[in-house]
FIFI-520390 format. One record per residue (C-alpha): x, y, z. Coordinates in steps of 0.2 Angstrom, whole numbers, padded with zeros to 4 digits, always signed. Layout:
BEGIN
XYZ;...
REM end
This chain:
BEGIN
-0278-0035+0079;-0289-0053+0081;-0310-0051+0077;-0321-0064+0083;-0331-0074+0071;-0349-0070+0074;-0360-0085+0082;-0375-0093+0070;-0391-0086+0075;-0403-0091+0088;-0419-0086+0093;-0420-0071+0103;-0425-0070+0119;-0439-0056+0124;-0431-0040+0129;-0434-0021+0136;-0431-0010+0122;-0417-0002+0123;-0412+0017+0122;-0403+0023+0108;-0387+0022+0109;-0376+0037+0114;-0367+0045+0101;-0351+0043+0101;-0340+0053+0113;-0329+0065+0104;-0311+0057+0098;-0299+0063+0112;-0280+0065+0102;-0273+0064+0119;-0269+0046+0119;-0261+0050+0103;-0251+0064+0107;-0244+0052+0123;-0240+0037+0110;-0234+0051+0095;-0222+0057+0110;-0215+0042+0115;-0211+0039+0099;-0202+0053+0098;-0194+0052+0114;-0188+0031+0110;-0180+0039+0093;-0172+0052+0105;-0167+0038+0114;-0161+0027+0101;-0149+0043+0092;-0143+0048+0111;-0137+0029+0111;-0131+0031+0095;-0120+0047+0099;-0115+0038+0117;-0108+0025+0105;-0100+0036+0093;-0091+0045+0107;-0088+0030+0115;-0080+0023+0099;-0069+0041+0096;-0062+0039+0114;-0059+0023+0110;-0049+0028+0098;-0041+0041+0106;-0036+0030+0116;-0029+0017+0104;-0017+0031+0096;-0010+0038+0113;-0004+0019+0115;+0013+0017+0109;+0010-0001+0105;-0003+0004+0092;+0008+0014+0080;+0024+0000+0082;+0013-0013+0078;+0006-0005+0064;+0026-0002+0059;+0030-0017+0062;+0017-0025+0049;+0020-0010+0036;+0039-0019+0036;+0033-0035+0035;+0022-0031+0021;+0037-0023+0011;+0048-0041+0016;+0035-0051+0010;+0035-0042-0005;+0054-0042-0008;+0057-0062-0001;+0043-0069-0014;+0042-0058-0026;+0056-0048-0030;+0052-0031-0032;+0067-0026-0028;+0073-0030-0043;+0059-0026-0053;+0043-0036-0052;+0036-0051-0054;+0039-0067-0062;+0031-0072-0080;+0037-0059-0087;+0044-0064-0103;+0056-0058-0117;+0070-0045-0117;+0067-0027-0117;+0077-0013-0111;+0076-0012-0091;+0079+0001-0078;+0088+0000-0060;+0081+0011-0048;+0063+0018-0044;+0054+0025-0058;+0038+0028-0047;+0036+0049-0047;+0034+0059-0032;+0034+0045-0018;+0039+0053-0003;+0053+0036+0003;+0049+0032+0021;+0059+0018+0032;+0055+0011+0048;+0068+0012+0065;+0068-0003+0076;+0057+0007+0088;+0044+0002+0075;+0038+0019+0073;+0037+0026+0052;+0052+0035+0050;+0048+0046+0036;+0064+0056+0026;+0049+0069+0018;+0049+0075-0002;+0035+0086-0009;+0026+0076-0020;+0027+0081-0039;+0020+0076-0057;+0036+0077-0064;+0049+0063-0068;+0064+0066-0057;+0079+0072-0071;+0091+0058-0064;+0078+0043-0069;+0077+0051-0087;+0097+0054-0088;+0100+0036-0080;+0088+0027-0094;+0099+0036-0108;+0118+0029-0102;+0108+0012-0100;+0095+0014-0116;+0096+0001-0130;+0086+0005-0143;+0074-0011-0149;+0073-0014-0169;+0056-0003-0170;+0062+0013-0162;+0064+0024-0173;+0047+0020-0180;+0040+0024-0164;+0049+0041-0165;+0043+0047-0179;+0024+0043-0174;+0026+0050-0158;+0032+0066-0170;+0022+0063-0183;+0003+0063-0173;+0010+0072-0155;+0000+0055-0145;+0005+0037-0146;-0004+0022-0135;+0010+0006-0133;+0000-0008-0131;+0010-0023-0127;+0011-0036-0113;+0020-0032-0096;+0037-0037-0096;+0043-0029-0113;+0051-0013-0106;+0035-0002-0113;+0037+0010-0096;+0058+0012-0099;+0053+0015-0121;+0041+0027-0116;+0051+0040-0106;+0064+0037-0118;+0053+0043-0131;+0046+0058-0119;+0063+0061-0116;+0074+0063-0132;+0057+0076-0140;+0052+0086-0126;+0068+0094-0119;+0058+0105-0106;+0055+0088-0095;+0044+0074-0093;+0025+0074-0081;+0016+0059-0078;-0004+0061-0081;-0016+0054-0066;-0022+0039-0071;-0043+0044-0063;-0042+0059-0074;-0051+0055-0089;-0042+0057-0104;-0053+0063-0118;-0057+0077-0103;-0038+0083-0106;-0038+0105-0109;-0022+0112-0113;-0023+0123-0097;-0018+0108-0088;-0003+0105-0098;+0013+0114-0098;+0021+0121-0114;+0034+0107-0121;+0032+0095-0111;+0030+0075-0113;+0017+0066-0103;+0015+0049-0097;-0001+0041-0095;+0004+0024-0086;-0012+0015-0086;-0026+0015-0095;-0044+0013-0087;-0055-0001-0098;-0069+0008-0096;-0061+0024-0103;-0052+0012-0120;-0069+0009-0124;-0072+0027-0123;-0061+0033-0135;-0064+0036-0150;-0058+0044-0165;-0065+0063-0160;-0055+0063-0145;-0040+0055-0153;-0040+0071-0165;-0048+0083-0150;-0032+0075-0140;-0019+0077-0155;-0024+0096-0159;-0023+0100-0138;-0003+0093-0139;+0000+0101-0156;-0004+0119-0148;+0006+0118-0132;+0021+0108-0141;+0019+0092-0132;+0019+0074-0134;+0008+0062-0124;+0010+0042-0123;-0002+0032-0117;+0004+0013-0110;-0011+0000-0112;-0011-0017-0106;-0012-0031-0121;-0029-0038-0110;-0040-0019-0113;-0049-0017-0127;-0045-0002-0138;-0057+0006-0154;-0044+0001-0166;-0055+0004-0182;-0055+0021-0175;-0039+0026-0165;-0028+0014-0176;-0015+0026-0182;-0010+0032-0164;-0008+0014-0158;+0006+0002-0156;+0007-0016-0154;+0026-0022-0156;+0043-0011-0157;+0053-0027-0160;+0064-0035-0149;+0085-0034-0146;+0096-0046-0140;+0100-0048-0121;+0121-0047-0125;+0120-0028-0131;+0107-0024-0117;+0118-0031-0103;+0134-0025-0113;+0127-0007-0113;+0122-0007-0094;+0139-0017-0086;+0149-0004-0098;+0141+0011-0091;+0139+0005-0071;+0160+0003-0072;+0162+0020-0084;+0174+0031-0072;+0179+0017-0060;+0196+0015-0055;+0197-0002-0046;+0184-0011-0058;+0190-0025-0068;+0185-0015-0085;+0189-0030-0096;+0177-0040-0086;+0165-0043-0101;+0178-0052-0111;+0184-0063-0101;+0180-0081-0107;+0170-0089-0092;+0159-0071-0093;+0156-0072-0112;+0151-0092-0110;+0137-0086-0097;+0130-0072-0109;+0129-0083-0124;+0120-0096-0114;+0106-0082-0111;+0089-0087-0120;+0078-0075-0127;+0064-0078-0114;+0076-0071-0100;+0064-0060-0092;+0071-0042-0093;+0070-0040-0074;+0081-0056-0071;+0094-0049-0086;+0095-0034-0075;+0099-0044-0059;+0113-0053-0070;+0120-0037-0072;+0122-0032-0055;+0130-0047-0051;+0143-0046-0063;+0144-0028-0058;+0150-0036-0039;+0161-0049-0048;+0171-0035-0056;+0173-0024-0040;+0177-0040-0029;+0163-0043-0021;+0155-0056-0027;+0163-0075-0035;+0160-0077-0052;+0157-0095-0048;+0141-0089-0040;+0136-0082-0056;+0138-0095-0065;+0130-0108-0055;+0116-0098-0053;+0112-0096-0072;+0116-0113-0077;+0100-0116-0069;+0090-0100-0076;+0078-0110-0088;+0060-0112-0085;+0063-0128-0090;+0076-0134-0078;+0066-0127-0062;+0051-0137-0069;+0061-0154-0071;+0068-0148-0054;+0051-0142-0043;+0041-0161-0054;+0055-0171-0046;+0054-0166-0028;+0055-0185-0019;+0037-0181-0011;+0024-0175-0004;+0031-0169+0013;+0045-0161+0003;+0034-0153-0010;+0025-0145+0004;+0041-0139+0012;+0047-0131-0003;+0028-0120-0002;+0031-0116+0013;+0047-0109+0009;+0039-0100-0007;+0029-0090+0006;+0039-0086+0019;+0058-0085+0011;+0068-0080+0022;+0058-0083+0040;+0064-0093+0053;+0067-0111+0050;+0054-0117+0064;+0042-0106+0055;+0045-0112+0036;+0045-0131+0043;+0029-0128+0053;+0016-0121+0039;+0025-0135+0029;+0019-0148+0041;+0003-0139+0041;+0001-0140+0021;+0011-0160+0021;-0006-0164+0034;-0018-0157+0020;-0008-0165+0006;-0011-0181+0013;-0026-0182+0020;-0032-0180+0001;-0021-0194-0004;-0024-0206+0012;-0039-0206+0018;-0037-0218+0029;-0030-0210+0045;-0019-0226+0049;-0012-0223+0031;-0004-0207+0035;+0007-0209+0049;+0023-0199+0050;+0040-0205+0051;+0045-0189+0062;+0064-0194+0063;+0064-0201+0043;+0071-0185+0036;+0085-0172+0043;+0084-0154+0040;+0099-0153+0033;+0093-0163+0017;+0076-0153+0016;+0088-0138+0014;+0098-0146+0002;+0083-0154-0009;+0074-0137-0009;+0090-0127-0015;+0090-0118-0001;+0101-0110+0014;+0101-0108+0031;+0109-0091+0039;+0111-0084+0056;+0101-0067+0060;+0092-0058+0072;+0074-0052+0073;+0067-0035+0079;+0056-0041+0094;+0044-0031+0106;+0059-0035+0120;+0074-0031+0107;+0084-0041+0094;+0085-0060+0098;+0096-0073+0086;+0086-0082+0075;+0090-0094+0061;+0081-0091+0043;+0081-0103+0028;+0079-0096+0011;+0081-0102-0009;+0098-0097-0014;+0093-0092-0031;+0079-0078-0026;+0070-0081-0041;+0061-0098-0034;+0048-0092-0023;+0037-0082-0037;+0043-0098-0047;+0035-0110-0037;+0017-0102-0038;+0019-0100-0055;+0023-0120-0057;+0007-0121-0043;-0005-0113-0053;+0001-0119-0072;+0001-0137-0069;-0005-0142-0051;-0022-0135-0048;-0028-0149-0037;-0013-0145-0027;-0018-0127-0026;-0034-0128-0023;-0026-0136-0005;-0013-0123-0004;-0026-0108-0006;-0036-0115+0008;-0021-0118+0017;-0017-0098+0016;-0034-0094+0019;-0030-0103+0039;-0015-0096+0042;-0020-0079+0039;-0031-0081+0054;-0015-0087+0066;-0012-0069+0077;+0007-0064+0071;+0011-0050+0058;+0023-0058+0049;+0013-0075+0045;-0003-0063+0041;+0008-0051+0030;+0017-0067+0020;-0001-0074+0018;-0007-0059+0011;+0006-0055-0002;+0003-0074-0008;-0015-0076-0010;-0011-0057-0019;+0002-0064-0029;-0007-0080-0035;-0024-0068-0039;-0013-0061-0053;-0020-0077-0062;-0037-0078-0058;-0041-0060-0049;-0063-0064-0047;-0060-0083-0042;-0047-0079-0028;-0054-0062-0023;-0071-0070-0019;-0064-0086-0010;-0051-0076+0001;-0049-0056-0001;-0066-0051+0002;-0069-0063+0016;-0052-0060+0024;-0058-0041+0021;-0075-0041+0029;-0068-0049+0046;-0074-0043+0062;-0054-0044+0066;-0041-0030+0062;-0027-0041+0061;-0037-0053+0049;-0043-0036+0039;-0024-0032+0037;-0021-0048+0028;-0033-0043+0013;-0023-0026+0014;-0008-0035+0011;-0016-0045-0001;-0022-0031-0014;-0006-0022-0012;-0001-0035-0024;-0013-0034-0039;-0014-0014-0036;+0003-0012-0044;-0003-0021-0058;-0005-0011-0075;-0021-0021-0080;-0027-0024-0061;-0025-0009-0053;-0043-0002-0059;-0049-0018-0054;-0044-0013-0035;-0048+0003-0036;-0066+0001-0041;-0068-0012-0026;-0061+0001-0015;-0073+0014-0020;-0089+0002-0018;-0082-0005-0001;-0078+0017+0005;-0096+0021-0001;-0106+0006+0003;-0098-0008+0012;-0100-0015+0029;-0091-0007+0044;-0076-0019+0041;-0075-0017+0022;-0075+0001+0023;-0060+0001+0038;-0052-0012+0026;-0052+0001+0013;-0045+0013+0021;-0029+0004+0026;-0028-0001+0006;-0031+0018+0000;-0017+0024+0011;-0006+0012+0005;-0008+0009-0012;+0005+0020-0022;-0004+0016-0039;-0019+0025-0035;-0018+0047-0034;-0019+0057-0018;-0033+0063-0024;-0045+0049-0024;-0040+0039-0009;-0043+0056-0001;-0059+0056-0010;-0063+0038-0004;-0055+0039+0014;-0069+0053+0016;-0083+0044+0010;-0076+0029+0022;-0077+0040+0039;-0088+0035+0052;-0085+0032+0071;-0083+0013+0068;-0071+0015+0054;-0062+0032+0061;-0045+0024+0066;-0044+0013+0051;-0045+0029+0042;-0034+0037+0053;-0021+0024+0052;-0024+0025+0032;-0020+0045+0031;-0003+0043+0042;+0002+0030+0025;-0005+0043+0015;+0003+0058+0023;+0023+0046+0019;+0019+0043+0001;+0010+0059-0005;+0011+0077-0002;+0010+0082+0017;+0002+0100+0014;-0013+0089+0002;-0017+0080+0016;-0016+0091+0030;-0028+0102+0019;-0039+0089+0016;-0041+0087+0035;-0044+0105+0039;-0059+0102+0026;-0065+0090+0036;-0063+0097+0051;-0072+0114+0046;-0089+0119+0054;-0105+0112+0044;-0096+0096+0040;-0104+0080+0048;-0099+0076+0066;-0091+0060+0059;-0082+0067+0047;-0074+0080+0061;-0070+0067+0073;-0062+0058+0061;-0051+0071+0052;-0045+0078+0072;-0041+0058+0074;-0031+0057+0062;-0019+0070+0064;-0016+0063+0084;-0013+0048+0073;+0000+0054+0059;+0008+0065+0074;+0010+0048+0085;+0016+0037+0071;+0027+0045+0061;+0045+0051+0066;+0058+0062+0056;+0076+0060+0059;+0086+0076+0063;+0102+0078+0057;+0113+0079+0073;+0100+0071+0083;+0098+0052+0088;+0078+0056+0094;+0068+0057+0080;+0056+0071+0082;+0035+0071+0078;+0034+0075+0061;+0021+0087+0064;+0034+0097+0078;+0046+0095+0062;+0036+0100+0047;+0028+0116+0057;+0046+0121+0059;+0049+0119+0040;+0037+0125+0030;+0027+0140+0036;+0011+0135+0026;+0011+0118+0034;+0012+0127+0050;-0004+0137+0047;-0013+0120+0044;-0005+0112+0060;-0009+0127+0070;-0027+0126+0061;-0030+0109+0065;-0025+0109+0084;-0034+0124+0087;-0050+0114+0082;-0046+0097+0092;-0043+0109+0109;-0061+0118+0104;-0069+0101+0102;-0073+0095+0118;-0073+0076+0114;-0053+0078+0109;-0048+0092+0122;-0039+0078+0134;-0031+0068+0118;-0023+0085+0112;-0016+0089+0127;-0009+0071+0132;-0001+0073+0114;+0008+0087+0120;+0016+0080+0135;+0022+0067+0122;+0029+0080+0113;+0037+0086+0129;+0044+0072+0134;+0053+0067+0118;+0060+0087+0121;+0068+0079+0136;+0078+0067+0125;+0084+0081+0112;+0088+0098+0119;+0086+0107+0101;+0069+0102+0099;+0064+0112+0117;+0062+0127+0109;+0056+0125+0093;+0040+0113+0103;+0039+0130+0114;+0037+0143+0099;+0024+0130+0092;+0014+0127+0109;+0012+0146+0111;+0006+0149+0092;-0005+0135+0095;-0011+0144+0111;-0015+0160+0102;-0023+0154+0086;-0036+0143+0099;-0037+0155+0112;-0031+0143+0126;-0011+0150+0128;-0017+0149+0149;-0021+0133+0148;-0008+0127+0139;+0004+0136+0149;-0004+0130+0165;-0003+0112+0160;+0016+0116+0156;+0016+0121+0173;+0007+0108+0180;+0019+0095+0170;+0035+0105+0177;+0031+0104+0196;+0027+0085+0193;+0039+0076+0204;+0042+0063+0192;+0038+0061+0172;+0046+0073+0160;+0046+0087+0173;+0064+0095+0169;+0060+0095+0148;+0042+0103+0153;+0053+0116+0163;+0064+0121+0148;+0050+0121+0137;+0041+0132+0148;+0055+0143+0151;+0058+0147+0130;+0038+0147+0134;+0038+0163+0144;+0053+0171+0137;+0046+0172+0119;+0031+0177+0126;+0041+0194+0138;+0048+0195+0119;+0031+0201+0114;
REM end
């Protein structure tokens, strides 16, 4: 509101006096009420916009899952997300690289209670289900004590274990701590071995959580709770174990701080060191224990014996145990010895250096990045994100453009191949259209890719300053494979500096208004989530981005949370609620169907029906009915004697009477809702057409359809659309007639 200035004075001309003034007229609210109203009418407004838009983003969703696109895309990136992993890293065979000294190492998986999942070349996630359980599976403990060398400190560790019930190990990755510690569990607690959930606080642990004679495993310590500990809960903790006969070990990276001056006597720094011949001895001798046709004398042949003694000490365990499966292959025949020792004439850190320093230039150098990040691609992809890096390279060193032209024709491919110590092999790649021929390069020795972002981030930070920006590019370029390899990079290299690169690339690949660009950071921190001393690190970002990130952060969590093995079922579920609104809700959906492979199916399909109950925010609902149209599109079981692989939830309901009460709970509620009635009905015409394709599954899809019908109260509408789908004159009309017909006859049964 404007006020006008008043005027200077002047003289007043002669007037009539004038009457009073009236009084005032009494203040009329009606003007009020009218503004106070459409007030309240522009907010009604505002929220009926808001719900238009919610319900617009839930169809759209809907819609997104019923495509069959959507779930092989999202297949297709989960497998080029595990290739990445495999090509640079090599988990495969253990871990990363940096790893130093020998310690004992296991072959095999030694995660617990991961439900293993594979992916068809329909793209779909083809899950082989396991309950999930705390315990260690008997065959990893029984497989760690044929292959166990016991390091010089052993028994040391023994007797404290004995001696005071908990131990911490506190020593760097790479010295066989994990492998030492179920040993340990092993050989003292006869009645098996649990592992402890790494969010539970440990000075909270009561001995009616544990179970009588049994060691535990705590495989990561939280910072925050090291600090925490002190000497009372140390003695709290040891008493606890004393009275239920168990013993509890505690692994704690060499970077967390622990109360030493308090909690010293529980805590382990070293248990010594053994030499790599008696490790790799022990596990070559055991592997060919019982074989008939394995050369059993392998290890004593001269050529053999001159390869172990040229072993250093710094081997990293993980390499020592690839060594042993090659030799394994060379004394059943499958593999030349010559191989073998080529390959570990050139093991030293110090002959890759002298190798990676001496490349002949900078176009070369780049090339053999290139190769780093996507070992094993096809050639034309490795040599075009090499020009791309070559053209960054050298406008840094050439300013000049006319100082950096390109001889294009200077160097064949057959010597980039060569200089980069590489190979080039014929295969074929799974493609929306079917498999094409393709030809891949990749290092011959599969150690180099991880070793060349090592050698980057040691000695040429200039140069990978260029390379991280370079990264940051390409994961912006729309194809799977190139966003996936980017991802698991920039994660690899922010094992080094997690702040610097997580602030430069993650959280601005994360908070994209693109999916595919947000799938990048996903691959990104599946990287530093499977590291001991980062894994907290993710976790905590996670929880701030579920509870109060933008829209993209929190649908970038929710992909992460679903995938991320290190952290429990328990809190991604925990976080994935917190994550669910409209905007997000297929992000969270998509991050539940990676959580219903790995974890236990009947935990998340509770969780669901506890989302999905009345009272519980509209959001949280839409969300939770989403996600199961999601996990039943996307993943597939594969029936023995069947080639069609069934919906999971047709399979599981057939399986396991108490996941059939959640399944039957959860679709009674989508075909109450009114916003989901279409999406679970054109679920079950899939379901009837995949019937079409497998006889066997008719009838069980029939008993399932009816119980579904009685516990919602719709079994006519569900057998009308049956009906409906049967006199169709084209479609899956003949499998919706033999579904109908087990249908009706279970139902003249009755």
């Amino acid at each position: 509101m404007t006020t006008e200035s008043p005027t200077p004075e002047q003289e007043p001309e002669p007037v009539e006096k004038a009457e009073p003034a009236p009084p005032p007229p009494p203040r009329d609210n009606t003007d009020r009420s009218k503004r106070s109203e459409e007030a309240q009418s522009d907010k009604d407004s505002e929220k009926d916009d808001e719900e238009k838009d919610n319900e617009d983003d839930i169809h759209a969703a809907q819609e997104k899952a019923a495509d069959p696109e959507s779930a092989q895309a999202r297949g297709r990136f989960s497998d080029e997300v595990d290739a990445a992993v495999r090509s640079l890293l090599g988990w495969n065979t253990g871990g990363l690289a940096g790893s130093l000294g020998t310690a004992n190492f296991f072959l095999g998986a030694t995660s617990v209670g991961q439900v293993g999942d594979r992916h068809g070349a329909s793209g779909y996630r083809d899950v082989d289900l396991r309950l999930r359980s705390g315990m260690v599976p008997p065959d990893v403990l029984d497989r760690i004590e044929q292959s166990y060398v016991e390091p010089e400190g052993y028994a040391e560790l023994r007797y404290r274990l004995e001696h005071r019930q908990l131990l911490f190990i506190q020593t760097k990755k790479g010295t066989g701590r994990t492998t030492t510690a179920l040993r340990l569990l092993a050989e003292t607690c006869r009645a098996g071995v649990r592992k402890l959930d790494p969010d539970r606080p440990l000075k909270e642990l009561t001995a009616e959580q544990l179970e009588p004679s049994h060691g535990y495993l705590l495989e990561s310590l939280d910072p925050g709770q090291a600090a925490d500990f002190q000497a009372f809960h140390a003695e709290q903790l040891e008493q606890t174990m004393r009275e239920q006969g168990c013993m509890l070990v505690v692994i704690v990276d060499e970077s967390v701080r622990l109360r030493e001056s308090e909690i010293g006597d529980f805590v382990v720094t070293d248990f010594g060191r053994i030499q790599p011949k008696p490790l790799l001895e022990r596990y070559v001798a055991w592997e060919l224990a019982g074989s008939t046709t394995a050369d059993q004398t392998l290890l004593t042949r001269p050529e053999v014996l001159e390869i172990v003694e040229q072993l250093g000490d710094e081997l990293p365990p993980r390499e020592l145990a690839k060594l042993g499966q090659l030799l394994i292959d060379v004394a059943n025949d499958r593999l030349d010895l010559a191989y073998v020792r080529d390959r570990y004439s050139q093991a030293s850190s110090a002959d890759f250096s002298r190798w990676f320093d001496a490349l002949p230039d900078t176009d070369q150098r780049a090339f053999v990045i290139a190769l780093a990040v996507f070992n094993d691609e096809s050639v034309q992809m490795v040599s075009t994100a090499a020009r791309m890096l070559a053209n960054r390279f050298k406008r840094l060193e050439a300013p000049r453009r006319e100082d950096r032209a390109r001889r294009v024709f200077a160097t064949q491919l057959s010597k980039r191949v060569e200089w980069a110590r590489a190979e080039l092999v014929d295969s074929t790649q799974e493609t929306i259209y079917g498999q094409v021929q393709i030809r891949k390069i990749r290092f011959r020795d599969e150690r180099f890719p991880a070793r060349v972002l090592d050698r980057l981030q040691a000695q040429y930070t200039d140069a990978l300053d260029v390379v991280l920006d370079w990264l940051y590019d390409l994961g912006g370029i729309e194809a799977p494979q190139v966003r996936a390899r980017v991802g698991v990079a920039v994660g690899a290299l922010s094992q080094y500096d997690f702040s610097y690169v997580y602030n430069r690339m993650i959280v601005r690949w994360a908070g994209s208004g693109d999916p595919d660009e947000r799938r990048a950071a996903v691959a990104a921190l599946h990287v530093p989530g499977q590291l001991p001393e980062l894994v907290h690190v993710v976790s905590k970002l996670l929880d701030r981005w579920s509870r109060r990130g933008t829209p993209a952060l929190r649908a970038t969590a929710a992909e992460a949370l679903g995938s991320m093995t290190s952290i429990s079922t328990r809190t991604a579920l925990r976080l994935m609620r917190k994550a669910a609104v409209p905007v997000t809700a297929y992000a969270v959906g998509e991050g539940m169907s990676e959580l219903f492979l790995r974890a236990d199916p009947g935990q998340v399909l509770d969780a669901l029906i506890r989302w999905s109950r009345d009272g519980q925010p509209p959001d949280r609902r839409d969300t939770a009915l989403l996600a199961v149209l999601i996990i039943s599109r996307y993943v597939r079981v594969s029936v023995e004697g069947s080639s069609e692989h069934w919906p999971v939830l047709v399979w599981l309901a057939g399986q396991d009477d108490d996941r059939r009460t959640q399944i039957l709970t959860l679709f009674s509620r989508m075909l109450q809702t009114a916003d989901f009635l279409r999406g679970a009905y054109q679920e079950f015409k899939d379901w009837v057409r995949i019937s079409g394709k497998d006889r066997a599954m008719a009838e069980p899809l029939a008993d399932l359809l009816r119980d579904i019908g009685r516990c919602s109260g719709d079994l006519a509408g569900i057998r009308y659309d049956l009906e409906q789908w049967a006199g169709a004159r084209q479609g899956a009309s003949h499998a919706a007639r033999t579904v109908l017909r087990h249908f009706d006859e279970k139902e003249e049964t009755r």
